[in-house]
MIKEDREN-702605 format. One record per residue (C-alpha): residue number from 1; x, y, z; chain; residue in one letter. Coordinates in nm, 4 decimals, padded with zeros to 6 digits. Example, Ala and Ser with C-alpha at 12.3 -4.5 7.8 and 13.67 -1.06 7.14 Angstrom:
BEGIN
ATOM    i         u         v         w  ch  aa
ATOM    1   01.2300  -00.4500   00.7800   A   A
ATOM    2   01.3670  -00.1060   00.7140   A   S
This chain:
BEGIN
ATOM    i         u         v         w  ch  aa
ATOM    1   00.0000   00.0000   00.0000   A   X
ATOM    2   00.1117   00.3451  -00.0917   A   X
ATOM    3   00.0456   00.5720   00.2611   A   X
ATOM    4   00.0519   00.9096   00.3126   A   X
ATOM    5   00.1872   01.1011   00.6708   A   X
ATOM    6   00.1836   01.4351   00.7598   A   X
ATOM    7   00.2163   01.5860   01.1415   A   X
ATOM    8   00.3057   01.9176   01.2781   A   X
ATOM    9   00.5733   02.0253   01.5854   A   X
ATOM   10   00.3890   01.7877   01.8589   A   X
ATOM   11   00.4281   01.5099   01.6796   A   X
ATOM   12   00.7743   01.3640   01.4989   A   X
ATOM   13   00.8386   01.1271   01.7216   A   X
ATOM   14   00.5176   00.9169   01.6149   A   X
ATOM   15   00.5322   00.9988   01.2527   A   X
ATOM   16   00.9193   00.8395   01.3124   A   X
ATOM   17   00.7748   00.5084   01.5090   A   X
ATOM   18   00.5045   00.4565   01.2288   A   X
ATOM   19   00.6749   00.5267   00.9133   A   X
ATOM   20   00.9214   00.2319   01.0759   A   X
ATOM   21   00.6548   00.0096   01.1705   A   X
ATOM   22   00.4624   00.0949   00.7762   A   X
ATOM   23   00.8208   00.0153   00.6106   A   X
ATOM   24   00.8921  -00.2522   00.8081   A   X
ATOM   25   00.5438  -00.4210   00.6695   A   X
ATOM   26   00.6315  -00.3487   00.3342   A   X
ATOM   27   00.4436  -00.0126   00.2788   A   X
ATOM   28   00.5434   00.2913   00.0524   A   X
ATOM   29   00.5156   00.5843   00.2877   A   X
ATOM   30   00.5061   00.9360   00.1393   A   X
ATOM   31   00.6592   01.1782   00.4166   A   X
ATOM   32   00.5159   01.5447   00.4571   A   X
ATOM   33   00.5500   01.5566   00.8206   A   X
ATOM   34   00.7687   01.7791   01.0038   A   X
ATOM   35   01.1232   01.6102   01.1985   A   X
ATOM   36   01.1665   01.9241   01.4169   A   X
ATOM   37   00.9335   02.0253   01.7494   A   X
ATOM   38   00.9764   02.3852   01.6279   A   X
ATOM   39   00.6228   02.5675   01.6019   A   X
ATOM   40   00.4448   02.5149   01.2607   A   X
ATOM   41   00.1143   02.5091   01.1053   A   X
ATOM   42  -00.0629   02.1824   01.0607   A   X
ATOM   43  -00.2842   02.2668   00.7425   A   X
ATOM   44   00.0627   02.2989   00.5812   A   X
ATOM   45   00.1009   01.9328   00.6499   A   X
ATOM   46  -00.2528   01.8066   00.6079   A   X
ATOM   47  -00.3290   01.9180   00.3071   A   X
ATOM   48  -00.0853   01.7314   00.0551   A   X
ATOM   49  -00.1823   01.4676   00.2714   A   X
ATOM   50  -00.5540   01.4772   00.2186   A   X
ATOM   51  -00.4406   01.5777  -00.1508   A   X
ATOM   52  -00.2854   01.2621  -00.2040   A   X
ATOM   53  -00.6045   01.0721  -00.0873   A   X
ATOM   54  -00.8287   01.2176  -00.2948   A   X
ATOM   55  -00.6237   01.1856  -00.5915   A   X
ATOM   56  -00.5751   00.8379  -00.5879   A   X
ATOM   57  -00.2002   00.8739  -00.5297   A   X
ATOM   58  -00.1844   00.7503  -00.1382   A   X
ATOM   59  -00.4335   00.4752  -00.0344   A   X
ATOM   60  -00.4737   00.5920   00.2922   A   X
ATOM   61  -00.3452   00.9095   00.5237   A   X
ATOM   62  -00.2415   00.9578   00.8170   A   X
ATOM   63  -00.2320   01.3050   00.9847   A   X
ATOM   64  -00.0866   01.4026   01.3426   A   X
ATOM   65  -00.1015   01.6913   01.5660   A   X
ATOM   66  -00.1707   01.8046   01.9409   A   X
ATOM   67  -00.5256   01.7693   01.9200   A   X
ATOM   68  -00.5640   01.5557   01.6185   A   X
ATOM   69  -00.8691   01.8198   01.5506   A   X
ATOM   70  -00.7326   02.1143   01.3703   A   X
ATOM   71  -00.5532   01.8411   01.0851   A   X
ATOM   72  -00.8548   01.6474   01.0606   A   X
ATOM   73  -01.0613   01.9647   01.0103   A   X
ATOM   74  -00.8112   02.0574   00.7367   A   X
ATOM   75  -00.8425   01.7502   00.5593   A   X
ATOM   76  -01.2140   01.6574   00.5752   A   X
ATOM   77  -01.2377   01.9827   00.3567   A   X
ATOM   78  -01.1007   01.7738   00.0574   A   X
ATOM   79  -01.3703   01.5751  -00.1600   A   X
ATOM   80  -01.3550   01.2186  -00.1127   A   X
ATOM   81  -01.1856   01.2064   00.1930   A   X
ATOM   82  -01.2870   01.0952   00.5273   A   X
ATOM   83  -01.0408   01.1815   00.8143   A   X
ATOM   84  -01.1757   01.0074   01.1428   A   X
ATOM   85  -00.9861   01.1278   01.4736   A   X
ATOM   86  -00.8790   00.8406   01.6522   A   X
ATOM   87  -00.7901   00.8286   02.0741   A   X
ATOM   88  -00.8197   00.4565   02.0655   A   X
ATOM   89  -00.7268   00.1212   01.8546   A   X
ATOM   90  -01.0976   00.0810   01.8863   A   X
ATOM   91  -01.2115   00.3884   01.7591   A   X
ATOM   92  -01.0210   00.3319   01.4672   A   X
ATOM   93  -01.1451  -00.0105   01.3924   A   X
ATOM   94  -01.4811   00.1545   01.3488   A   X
ATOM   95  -01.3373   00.4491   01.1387   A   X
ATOM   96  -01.2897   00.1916   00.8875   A   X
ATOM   97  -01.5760  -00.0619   00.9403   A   X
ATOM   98  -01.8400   00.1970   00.9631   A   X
ATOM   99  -01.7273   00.4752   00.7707   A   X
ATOM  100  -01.5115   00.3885   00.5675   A   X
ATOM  101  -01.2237   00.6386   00.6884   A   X
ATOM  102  -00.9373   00.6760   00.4471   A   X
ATOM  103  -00.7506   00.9176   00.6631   A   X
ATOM  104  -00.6600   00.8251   01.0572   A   X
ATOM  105  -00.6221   01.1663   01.2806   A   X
ATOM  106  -00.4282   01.0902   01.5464   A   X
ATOM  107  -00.4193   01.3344   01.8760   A   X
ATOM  108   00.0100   01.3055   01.9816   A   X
ATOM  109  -00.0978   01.5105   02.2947   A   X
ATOM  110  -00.3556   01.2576   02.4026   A   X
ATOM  111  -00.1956   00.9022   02.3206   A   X
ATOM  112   00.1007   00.7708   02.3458   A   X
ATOM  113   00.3338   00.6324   02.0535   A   X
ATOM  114   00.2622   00.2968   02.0954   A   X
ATOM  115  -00.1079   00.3311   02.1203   A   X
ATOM  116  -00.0297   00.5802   01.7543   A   X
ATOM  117   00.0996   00.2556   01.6090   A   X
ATOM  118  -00.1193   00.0329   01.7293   A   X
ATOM  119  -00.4127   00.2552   01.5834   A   X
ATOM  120  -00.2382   00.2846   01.2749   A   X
ATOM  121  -00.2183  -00.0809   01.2526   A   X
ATOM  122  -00.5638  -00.1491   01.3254   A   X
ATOM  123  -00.6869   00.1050   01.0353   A   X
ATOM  124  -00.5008   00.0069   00.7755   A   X
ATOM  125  -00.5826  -00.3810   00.8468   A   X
ATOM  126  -00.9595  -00.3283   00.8616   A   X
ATOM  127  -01.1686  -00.3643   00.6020   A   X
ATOM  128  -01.5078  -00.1098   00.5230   A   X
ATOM  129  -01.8553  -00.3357   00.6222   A   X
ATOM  130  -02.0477  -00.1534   00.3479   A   X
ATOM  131  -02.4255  -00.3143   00.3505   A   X
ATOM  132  -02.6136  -00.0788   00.5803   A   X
ATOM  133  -02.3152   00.1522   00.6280   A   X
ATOM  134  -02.2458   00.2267   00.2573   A   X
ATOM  135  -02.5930   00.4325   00.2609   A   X
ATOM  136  -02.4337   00.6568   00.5484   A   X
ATOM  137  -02.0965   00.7048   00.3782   A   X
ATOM  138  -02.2858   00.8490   00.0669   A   X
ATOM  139  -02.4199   01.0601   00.2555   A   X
ATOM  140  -02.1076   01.2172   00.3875   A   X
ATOM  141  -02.0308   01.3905   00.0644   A   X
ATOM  142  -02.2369   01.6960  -00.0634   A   X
């Protein structure tokens, strides 16, 4: 799978543990995300990232900062993506399964890395239930 990763200042450390983890299972990863803690602004990094989604060119995103909010707000403002912000492995199991999420928003300020990979896992190894959900998903988009 080709994945695309974007964080701000509050979050390098976890883009650094998952890219690892996503190479180390064989994914591409395509790298917008900051390496330094030094104040910057997350749309900057969640919008090639929700860009690449809605292209076609990344299968999935993945999007980091503080809250996980302000990214996912940025990139829920692209057509055909659907960023779900995820506190739990749990929460992001249902991202997929119910809504067919093809971005994870992940909170750095509010998990720790190894929950951030194990959500990341979890999303990108679930598959969308459709049936009764698919009616819901088309009505995400206006």
């Amino acid at each position: 799978m080709k994945i695309s990763i974007g964080n701000d200042h509050a979050a390098p450390d976890y883009k650094k543990a998952i890219v690892e983890m996503l190479v180390a299972k064989g994914h591409q990863v395509i790298n917008y995300g900051s390496d330094s803690t030094d104040s910057v602004d997350y749309p900057d990094f969640g919008h090639p990232v929700a860009t690449d989604v809605s292209d076609g060119k990344a299968d999935f995103g993945i999007i980091i900062c503080g809250s996980g909010n302000g990214i996912a707000m940025t990139a829920n403002k692209h057509q055909k993506v659907r960023a779900a912000l995820c506190w739990m492995k749990e929460i992001a199991i249902l991202a997929r399964q119910h809504n067919d999420a093809n971005i994870i928003s992940i909170p750095a300020r509010y998990t720790s890395i190894q929950q951030a990979v194990e959500m990341v896992d979890a999303f990108l190894n679930t598959e969308f239930e459709g049936g009764r959900h698919q009616n819901r998903v088309n009505k995400i988009s206006c």
